[in-house]
ROKOL-262579 format. One record per residue (C-alpha): residue in three letters; x, y, z. Coordinates in steps of 0.02 Angstrom, whole numbers, plus 50000, padded with zeros to 5 digits. Example, Ala and Ser with C-alpha at 12.3 -4.5 7.8 and 13.67 -1.06 7.14 Angstrom:
<pts>
{residuo: ala&xx: 50615&yy: 49775&zz: 50390}
{residuo: ser&xx: 50684&yy: 49947&zz: 50357}
</pts>
This chain:
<pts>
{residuo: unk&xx: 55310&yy: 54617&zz: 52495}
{residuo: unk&xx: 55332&yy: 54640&zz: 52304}
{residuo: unk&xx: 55220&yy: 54572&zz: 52184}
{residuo: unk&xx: 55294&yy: 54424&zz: 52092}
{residuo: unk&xx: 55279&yy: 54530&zz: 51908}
{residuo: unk&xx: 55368&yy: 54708&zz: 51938}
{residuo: unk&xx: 55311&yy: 54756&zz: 51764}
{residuo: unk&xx: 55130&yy: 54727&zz: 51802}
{residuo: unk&xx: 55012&yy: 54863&zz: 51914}
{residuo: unk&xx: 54891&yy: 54803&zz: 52037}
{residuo: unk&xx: 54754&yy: 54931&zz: 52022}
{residuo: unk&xx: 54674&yy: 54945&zz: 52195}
{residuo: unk&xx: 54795&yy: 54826&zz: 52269}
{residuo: unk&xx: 54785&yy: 54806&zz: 52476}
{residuo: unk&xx: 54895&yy: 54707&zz: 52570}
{residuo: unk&xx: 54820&yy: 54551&zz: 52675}
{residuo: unk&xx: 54857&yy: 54626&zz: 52818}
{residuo: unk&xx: 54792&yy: 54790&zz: 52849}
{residuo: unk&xx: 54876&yy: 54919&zz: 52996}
{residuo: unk&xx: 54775&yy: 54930&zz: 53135}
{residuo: unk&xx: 54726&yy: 55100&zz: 53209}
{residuo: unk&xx: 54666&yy: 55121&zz: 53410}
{residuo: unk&xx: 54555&yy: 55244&zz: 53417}
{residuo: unk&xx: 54565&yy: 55299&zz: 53597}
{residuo: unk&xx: 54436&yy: 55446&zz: 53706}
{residuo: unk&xx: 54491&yy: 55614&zz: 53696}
{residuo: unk&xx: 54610&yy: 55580&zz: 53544}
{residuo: unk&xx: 54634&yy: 55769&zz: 53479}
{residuo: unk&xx: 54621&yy: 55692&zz: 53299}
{residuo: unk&xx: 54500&yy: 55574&zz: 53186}
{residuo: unk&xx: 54613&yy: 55427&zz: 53098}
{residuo: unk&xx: 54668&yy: 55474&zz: 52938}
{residuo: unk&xx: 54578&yy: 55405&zz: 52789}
{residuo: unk&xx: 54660&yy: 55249&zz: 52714}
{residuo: unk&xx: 54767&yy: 55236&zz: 52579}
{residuo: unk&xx: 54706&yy: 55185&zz: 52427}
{residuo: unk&xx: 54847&yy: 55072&zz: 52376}
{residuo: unk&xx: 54955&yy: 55094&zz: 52507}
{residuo: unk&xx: 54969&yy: 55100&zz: 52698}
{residuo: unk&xx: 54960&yy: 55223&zz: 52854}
{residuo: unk&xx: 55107&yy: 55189&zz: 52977}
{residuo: unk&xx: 55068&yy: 55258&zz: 53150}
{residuo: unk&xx: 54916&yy: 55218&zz: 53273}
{residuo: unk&xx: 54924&yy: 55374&zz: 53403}
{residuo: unk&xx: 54802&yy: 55518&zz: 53343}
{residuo: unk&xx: 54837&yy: 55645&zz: 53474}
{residuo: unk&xx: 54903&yy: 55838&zz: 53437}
{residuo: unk&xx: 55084&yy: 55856&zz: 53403}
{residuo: unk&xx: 55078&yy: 55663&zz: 53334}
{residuo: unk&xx: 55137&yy: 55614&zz: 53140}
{residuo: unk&xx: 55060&yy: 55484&zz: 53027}
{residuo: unk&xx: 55167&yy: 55412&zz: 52864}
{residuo: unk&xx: 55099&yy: 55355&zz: 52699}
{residuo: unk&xx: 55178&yy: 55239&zz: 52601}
{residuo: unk&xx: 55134&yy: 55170&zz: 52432}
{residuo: unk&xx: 55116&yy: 54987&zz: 52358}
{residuo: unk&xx: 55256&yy: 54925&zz: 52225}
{residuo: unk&xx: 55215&yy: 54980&zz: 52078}
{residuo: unk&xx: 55108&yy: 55150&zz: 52148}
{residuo: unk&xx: 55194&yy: 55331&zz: 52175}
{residuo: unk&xx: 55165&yy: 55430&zz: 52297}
{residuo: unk&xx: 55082&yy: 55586&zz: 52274}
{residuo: unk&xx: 55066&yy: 55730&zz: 52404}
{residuo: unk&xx: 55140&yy: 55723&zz: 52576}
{residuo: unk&xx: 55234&yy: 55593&zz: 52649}
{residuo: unk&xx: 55179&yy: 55634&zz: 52837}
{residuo: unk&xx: 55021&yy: 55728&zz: 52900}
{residuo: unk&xx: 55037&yy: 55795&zz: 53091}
{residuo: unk&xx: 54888&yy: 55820&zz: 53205}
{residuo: unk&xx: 54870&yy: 56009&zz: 53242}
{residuo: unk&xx: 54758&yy: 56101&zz: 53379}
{residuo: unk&xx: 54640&yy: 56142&zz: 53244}
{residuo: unk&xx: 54588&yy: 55922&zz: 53286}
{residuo: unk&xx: 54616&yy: 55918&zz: 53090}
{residuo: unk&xx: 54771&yy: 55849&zz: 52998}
{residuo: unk&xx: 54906&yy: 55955&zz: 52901}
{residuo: unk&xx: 54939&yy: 55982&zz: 52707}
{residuo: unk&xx: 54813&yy: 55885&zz: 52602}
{residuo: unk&xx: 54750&yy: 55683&zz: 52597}
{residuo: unk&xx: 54905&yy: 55593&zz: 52494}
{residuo: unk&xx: 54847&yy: 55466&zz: 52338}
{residuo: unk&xx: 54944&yy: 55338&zz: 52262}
{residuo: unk&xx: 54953&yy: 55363&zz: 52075}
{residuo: unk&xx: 54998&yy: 55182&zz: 51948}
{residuo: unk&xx: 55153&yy: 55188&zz: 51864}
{residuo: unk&xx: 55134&yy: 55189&zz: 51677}
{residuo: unk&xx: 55156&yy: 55027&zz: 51603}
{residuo: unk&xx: 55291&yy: 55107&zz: 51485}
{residuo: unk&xx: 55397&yy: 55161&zz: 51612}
{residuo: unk&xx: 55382&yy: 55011&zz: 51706}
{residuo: unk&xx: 55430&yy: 54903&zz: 51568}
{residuo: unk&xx: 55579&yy: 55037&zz: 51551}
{residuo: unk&xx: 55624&yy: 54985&zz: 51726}
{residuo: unk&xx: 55615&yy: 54818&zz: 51690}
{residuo: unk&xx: 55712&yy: 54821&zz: 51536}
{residuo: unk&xx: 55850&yy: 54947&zz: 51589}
{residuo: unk&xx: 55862&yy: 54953&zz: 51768}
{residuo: unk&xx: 55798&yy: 54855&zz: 51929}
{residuo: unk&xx: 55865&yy: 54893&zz: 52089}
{residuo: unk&xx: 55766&yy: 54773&zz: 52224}
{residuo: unk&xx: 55842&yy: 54792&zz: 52418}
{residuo: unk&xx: 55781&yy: 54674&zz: 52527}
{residuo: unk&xx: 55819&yy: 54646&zz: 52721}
{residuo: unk&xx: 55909&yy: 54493&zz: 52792}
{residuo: unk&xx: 55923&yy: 54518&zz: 52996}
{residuo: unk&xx: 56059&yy: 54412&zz: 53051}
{residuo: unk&xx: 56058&yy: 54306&zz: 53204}
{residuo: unk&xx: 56182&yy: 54454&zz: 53302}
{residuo: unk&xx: 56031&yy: 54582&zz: 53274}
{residuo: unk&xx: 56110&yy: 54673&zz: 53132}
{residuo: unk&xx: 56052&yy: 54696&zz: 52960}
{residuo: unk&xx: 56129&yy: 54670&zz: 52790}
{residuo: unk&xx: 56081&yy: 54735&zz: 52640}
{residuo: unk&xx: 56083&yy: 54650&zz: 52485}
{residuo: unk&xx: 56080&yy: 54719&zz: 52311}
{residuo: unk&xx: 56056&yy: 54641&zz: 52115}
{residuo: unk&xx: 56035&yy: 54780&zz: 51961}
{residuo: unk&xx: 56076&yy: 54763&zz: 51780}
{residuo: unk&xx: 56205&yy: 54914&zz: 51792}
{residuo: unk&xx: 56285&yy: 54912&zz: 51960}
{residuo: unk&xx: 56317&yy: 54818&zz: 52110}
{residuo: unk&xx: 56333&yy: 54847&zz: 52284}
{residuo: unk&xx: 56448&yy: 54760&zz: 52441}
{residuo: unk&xx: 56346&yy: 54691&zz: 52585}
{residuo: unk&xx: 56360&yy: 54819&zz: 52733}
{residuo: unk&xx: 56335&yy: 54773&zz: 52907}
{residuo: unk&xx: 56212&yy: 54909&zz: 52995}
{residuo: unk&xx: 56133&yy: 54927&zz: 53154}
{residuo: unk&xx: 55949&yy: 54870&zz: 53162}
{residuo: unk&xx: 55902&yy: 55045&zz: 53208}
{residuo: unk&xx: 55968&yy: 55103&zz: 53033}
{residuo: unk&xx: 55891&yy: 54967&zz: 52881}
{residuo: unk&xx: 55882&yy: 54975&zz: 52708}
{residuo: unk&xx: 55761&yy: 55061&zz: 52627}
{residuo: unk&xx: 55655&yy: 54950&zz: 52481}
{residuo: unk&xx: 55691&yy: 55071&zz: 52334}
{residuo: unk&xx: 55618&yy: 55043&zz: 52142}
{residuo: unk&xx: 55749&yy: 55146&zz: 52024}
{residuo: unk&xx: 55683&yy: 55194&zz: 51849}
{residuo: unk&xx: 55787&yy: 55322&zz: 51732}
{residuo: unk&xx: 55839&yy: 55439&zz: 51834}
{residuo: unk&xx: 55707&yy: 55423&zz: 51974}
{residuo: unk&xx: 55708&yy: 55319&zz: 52142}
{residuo: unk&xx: 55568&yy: 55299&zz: 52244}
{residuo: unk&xx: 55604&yy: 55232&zz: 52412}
{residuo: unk&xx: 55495&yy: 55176&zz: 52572}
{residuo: unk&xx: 55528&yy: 55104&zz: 52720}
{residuo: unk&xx: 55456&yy: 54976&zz: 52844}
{residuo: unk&xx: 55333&yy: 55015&zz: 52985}
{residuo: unk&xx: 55437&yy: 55111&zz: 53133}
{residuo: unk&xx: 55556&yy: 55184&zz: 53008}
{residuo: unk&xx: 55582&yy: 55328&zz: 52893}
{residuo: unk&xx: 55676&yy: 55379&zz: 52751}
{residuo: unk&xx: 55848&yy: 55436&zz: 52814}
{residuo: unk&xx: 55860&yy: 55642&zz: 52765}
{residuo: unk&xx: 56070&yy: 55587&zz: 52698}
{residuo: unk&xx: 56031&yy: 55437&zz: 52624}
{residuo: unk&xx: 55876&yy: 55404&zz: 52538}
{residuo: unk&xx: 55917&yy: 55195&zz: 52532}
{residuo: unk&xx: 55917&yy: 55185&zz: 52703}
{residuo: unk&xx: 55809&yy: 55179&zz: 52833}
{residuo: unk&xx: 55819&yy: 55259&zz: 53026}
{residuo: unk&xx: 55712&yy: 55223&zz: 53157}
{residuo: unk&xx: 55584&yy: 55321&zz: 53219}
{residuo: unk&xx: 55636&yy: 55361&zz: 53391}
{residuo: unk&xx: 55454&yy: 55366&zz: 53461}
{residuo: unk&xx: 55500&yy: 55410&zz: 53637}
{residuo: unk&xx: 55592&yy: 55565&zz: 53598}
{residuo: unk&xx: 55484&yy: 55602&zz: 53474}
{residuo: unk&xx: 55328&yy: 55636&zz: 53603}
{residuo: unk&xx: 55447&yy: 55658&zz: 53760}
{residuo: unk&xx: 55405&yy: 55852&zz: 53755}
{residuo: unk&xx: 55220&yy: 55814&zz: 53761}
{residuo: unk&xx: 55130&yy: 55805&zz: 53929}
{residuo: unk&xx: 55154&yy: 55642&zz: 54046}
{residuo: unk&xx: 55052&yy: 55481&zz: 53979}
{residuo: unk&xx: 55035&yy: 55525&zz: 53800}
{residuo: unk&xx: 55142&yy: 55388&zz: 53741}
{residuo: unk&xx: 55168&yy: 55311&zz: 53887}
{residuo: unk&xx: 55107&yy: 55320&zz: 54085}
{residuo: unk&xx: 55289&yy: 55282&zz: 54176}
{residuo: unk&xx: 55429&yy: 55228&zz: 54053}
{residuo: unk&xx: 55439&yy: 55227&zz: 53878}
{residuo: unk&xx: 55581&yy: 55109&zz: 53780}
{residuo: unk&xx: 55640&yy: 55153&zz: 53605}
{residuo: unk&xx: 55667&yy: 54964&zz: 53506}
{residuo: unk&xx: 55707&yy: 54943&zz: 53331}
{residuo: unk&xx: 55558&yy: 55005&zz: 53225}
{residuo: unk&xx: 55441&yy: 55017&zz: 53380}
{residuo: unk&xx: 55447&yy: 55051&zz: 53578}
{residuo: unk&xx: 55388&yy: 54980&zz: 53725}
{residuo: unk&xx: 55309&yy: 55034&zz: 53900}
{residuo: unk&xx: 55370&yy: 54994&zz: 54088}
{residuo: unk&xx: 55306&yy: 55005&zz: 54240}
{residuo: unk&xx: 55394&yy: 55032&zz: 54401}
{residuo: unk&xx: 55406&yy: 54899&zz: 54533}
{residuo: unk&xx: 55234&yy: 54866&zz: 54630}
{residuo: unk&xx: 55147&yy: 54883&zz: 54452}
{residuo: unk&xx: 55080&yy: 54789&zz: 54307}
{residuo: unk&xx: 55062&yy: 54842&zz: 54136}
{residuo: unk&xx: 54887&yy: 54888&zz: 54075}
{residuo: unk&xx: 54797&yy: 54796&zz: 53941}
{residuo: unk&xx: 54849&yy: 54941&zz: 53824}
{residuo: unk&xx: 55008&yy: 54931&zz: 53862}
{residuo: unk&xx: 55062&yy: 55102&zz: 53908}
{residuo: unk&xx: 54959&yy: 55122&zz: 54047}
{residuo: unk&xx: 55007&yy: 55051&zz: 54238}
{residuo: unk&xx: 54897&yy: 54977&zz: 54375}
{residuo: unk&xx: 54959&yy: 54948&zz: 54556}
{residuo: unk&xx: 54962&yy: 54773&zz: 54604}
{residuo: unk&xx: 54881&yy: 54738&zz: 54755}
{residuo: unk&xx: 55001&yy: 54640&zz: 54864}
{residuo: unk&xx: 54885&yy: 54614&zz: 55013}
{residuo: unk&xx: 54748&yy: 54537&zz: 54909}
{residuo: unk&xx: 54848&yy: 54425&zz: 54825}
{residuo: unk&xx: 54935&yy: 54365&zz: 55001}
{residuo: unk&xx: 55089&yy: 54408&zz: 54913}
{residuo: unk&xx: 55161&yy: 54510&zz: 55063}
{residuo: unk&xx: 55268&yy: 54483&zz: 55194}
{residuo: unk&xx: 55167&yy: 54536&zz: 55354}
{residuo: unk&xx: 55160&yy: 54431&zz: 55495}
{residuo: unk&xx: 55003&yy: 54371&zz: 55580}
{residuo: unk&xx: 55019&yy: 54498&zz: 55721}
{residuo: unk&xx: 55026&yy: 54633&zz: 55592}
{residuo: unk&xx: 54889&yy: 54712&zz: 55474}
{residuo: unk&xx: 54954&yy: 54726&zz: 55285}
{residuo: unk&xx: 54903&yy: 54885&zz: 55193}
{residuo: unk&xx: 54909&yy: 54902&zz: 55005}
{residuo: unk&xx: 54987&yy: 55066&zz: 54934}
{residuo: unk&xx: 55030&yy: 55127&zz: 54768}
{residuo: unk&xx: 55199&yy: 55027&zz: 54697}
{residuo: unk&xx: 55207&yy: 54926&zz: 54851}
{residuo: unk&xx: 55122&yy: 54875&zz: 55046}
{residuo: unk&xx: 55162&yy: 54925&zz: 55207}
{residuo: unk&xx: 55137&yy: 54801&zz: 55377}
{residuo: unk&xx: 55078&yy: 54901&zz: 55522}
{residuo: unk&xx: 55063&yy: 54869&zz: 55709}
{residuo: unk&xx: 54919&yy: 54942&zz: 55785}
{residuo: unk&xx: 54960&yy: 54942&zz: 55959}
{residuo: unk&xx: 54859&yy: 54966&zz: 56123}
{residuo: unk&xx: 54869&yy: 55162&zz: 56158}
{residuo: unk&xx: 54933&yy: 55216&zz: 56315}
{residuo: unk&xx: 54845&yy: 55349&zz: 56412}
{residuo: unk&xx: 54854&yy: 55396&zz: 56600}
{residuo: unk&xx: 54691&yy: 55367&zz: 56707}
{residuo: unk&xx: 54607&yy: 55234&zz: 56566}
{residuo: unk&xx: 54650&yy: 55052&zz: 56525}
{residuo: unk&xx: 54580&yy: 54999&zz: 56323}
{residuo: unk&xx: 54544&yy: 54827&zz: 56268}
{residuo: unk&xx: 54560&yy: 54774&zz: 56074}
{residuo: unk&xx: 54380&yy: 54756&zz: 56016}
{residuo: unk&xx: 54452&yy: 54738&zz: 55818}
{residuo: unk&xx: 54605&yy: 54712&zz: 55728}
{residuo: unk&xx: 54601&yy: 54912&zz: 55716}
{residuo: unk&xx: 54489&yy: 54962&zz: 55862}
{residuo: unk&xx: 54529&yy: 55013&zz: 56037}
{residuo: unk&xx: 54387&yy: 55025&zz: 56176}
{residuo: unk&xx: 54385&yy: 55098&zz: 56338}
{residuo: unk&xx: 54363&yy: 54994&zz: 56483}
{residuo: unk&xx: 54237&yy: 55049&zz: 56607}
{residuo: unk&xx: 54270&yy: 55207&zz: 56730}
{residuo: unk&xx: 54245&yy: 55183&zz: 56914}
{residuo: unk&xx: 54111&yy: 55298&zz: 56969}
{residuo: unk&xx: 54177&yy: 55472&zz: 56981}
{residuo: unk&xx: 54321&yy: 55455&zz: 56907}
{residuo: unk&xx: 54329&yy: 55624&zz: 56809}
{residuo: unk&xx: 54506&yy: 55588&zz: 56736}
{residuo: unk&xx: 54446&yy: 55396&zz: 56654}
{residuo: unk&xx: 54294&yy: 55499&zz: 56587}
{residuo: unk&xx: 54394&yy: 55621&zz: 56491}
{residuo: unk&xx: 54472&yy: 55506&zz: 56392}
{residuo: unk&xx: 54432&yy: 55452&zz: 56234}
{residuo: unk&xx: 54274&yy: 55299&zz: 56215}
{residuo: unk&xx: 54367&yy: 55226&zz: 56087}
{residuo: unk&xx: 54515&yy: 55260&zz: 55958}
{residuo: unk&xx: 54499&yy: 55193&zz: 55796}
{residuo: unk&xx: 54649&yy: 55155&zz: 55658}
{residuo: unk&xx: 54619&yy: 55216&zz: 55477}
{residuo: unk&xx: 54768&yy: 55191&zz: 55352}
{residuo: unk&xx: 54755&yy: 55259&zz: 55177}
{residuo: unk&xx: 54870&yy: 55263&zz: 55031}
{residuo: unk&xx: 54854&yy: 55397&zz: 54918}
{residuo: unk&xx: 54926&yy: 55439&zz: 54737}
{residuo: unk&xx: 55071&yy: 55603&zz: 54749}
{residuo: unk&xx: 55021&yy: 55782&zz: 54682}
{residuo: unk&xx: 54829&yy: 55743&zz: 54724}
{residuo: unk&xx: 54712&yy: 55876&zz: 54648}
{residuo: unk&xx: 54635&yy: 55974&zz: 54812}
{residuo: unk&xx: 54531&yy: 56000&zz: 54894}
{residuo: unk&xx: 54481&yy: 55813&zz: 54899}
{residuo: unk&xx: 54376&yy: 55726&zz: 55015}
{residuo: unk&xx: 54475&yy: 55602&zz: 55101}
{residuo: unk&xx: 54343&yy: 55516&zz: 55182}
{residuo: unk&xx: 54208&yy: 55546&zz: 55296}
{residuo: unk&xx: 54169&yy: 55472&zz: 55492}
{residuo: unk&xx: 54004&yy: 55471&zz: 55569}
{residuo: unk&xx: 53905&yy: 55410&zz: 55737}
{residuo: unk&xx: 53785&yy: 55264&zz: 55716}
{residuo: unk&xx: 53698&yy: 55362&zz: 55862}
{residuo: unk&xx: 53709&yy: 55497&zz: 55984}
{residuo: unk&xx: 53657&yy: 55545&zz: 56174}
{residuo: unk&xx: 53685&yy: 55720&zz: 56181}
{residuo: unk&xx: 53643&yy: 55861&zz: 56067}
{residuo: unk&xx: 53777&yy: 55919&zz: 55961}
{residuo: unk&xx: 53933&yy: 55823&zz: 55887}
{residuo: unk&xx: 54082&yy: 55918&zz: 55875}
{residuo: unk&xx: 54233&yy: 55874&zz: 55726}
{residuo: unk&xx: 54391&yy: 55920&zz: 55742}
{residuo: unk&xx: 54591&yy: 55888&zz: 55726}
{residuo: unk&xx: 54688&yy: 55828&zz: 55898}
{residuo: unk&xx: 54859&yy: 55954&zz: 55912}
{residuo: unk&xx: 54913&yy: 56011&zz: 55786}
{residuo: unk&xx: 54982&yy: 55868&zz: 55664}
{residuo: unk&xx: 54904&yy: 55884&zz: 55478}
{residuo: unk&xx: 54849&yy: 56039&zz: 55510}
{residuo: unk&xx: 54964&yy: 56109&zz: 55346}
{residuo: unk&xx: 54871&yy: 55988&zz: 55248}
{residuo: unk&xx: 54686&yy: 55948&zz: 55302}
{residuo: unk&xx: 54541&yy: 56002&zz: 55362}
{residuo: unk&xx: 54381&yy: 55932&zz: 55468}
{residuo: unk&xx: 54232&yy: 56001&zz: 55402}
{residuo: unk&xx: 54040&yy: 55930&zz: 55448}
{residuo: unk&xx: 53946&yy: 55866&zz: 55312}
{residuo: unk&xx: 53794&yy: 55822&zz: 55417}
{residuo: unk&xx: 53712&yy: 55837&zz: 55581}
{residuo: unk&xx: 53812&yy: 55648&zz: 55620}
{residuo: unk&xx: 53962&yy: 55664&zz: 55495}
{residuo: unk&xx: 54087&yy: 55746&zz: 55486}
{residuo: unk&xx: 54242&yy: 55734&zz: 55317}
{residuo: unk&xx: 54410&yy: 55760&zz: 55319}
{residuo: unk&xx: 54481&yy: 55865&zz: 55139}
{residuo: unk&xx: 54636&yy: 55877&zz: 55097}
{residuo: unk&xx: 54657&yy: 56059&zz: 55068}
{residuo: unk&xx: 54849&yy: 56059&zz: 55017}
{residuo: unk&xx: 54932&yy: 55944&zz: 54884}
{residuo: unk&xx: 55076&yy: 55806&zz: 54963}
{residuo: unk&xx: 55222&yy: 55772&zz: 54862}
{residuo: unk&xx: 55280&yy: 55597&zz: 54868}
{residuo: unk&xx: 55335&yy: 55499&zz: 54931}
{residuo: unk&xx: 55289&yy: 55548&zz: 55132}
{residuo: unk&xx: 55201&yy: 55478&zz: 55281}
{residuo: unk&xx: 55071&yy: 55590&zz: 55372}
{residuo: unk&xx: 54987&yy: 55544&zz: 55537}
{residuo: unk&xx: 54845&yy: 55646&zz: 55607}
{residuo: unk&xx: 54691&yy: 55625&zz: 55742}
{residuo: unk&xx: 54532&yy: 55677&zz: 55735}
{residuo: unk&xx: 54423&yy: 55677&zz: 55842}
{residuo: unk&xx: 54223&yy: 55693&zz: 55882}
{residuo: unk&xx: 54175&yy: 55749&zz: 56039}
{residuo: unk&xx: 53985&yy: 55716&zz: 56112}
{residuo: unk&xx: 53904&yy: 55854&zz: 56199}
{residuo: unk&xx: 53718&yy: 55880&zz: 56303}
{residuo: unk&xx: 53696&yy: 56067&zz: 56363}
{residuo: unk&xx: 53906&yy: 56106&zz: 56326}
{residuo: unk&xx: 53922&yy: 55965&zz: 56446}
{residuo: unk&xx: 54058&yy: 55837&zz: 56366}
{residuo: unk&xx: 53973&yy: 55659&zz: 56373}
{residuo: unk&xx: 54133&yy: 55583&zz: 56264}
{residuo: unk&xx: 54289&yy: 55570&zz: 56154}
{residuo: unk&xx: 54299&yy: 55479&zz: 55989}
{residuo: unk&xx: 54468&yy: 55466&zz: 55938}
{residuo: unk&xx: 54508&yy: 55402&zz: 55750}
{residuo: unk&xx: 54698&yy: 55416&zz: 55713}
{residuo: unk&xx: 54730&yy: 55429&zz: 55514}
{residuo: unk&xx: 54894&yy: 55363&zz: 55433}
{residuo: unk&xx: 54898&yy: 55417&zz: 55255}
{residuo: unk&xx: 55040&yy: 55347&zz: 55139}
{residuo: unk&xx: 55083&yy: 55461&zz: 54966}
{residuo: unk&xx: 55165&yy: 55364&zz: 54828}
{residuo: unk&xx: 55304&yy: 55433&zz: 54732}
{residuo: unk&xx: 55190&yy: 55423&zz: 54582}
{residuo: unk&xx: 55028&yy: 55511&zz: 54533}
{residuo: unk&xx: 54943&yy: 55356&zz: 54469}
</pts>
């Protein structure tokens, strides 16, 4: 906004309402120093990123319009000032020549600029709100022009304004600099989306899955067992498993037990104890190896566990590996592109003198997202 008094200069002059800068961890750059009489537009610090100085009414602007952050962490070309306007050659400008352009946004979203001087005059034009008019000060034979926040000073025209398209503008840069997902070019700013199954983060680029089951915001029935993934849920069965010579009886919503063996009955005895259901959802492109999770025995008969994958299924992928005399982890030793579905068993087999006492069967769903957040 323009003081009321063109003619006078308002040494040190700040607006009321300062720009804000975010400062996030592992920003490549420090925020620029403020403006003496003027303002910063941009809040993202990282490398390849461009800050713009503009000067108050009545203040010229001297040194570089826009600074970018380089891999050095510092800032390019030198700190800009803002240098008063002689009072003789603003009284000139008062006297001979004052061009003012202000803004009026019209109720259809487009902008119409509006012009008064002493010499000239100019027809209202109809422009898109991506292109504005710039605020311009003409004196002799000089114009100095600036634009609001999210614009910049059009490289044909310098009394209008074109917006700063700040999604193509950091598109080359790696995912999640701007934003995590989707980022939305508006009219002097942008926005960030999410994709369906998440929310927004409280800094507004980044996304967080919403967790459906938690919420009871699902649709699984009572007979089913709701598991969250990443962008949506999934309702599973777990069903009683089906193998010759043994009978099972559901001891948890995802635990099987074996029901007793008549004395010796070899065949009932080589079947598993118990098979358990783990279902995990995991994030695509996942960094290996990872540790998945790990399984252990609360307590043992024999003298040696044993940890292992059943057949061959997930065998492109993972890996059992013993991480203690009663544990054993499975790793993920290949990266999953999403999204995909991978089933695997493992099991852990009990032994006294290479004698097998039993089977523990635990049979592993693992859900990849599309996404890798």
């Amino acid at each position: 906004m323009f003081p009321t008094n063109p003619s006078l200069c308002f040494l040190n002059f700040k607006p009321l309402l300062l720009p804000l800068y975010f400062f996030f961890p592992g920003s490549d750059c420090a925020p620029p120093e403020p403006l003496a009489n003027g303002r910063v537009l941009g809040n993202v610090f990282k490398l390849g990123h461009q800050v713009h100085f503009l000067c108050s009414p009545g203040f010229q602007l001297m040194g570089p319009e826009t600074r970018a952050c380089l891999d050095s962490q510092n800032w390019s070309g030198a700190q800009p000032s803002c240098k008063c306007m002689s009072q003789r050659s603003l009284y000139k400008h008062v006297l001979f020549s004052v061009l003012v352009v202000d803004i009026t946004v019209n109720n259809d979203a487009s902008a119409s600029i509006s012009a008064s001087s002493s010499s000239s005059s100019h027809r209202p034009t109809s422009i898109s709100t991506h292109v504005r008019a710039s605020r311009c000060i003409e004196f002799l034979d000089s114009t100095h022009c600036t634009c609001e926040q999210g614009y910049s000073i059009s490289s044909h025209n310098s009394t209008r304004c074109t917006d700063i398209d700040e999604c193509e503008l950091f598109r080359l840069t790696r995912p999640g600099r701007l934003c995590l997902h989707t980022c939305v070019n508006t009219a002097g700013s942008f926005h960030c989306e999410c994709p369906a199954g998440y929310s927004l983060g409280r800094d507004s680029r980044s996304c967080h899955d919403i967790d459906e089951c938690a919420r009871a915001t699902h649709n699984c029935s009572s007979e089913q067992v709701c598991v969250n993934t990443y962008g949506g849920h999934r309702c599973v069965e777990v069903d009683c498993p089906r193998i010759r010579n043994a009978t099972y009886i559901k001891t948890s919503p995802l635990r099987y037990d074996r029901n007793p063996c008549i004395q010796g009955d070899n065949a009932c005895f080589q079947a598993p104890v118990s098979i358990n259901f783990h279902f995990m959802s995991v994030v695509s492109n996942m960094s290996t190896p990872t540790i998945l999770f790990r399984l252990s025995a609360a307590r043992i008969l024999g003298d040696t566990l044993r940890f292992g994958l059943l057949g061959n299924r997930g065998v492109q992928h993972f890996s059992v590996q013993r991480s203690g005399r009663l544990t054993g982890q499975l790793v993920l030793v290949n990266a999953v592109q999403g999204p995909a579905t991978l089933e695997l068993d493992i099991e852990m087999s009990e032994m006294e003198r290479r004698v097998l006492l039993g089977r523990y069967v635990t049979k592993v769903t693992l859900f990849v997202s599309p996404y890798n957040f």
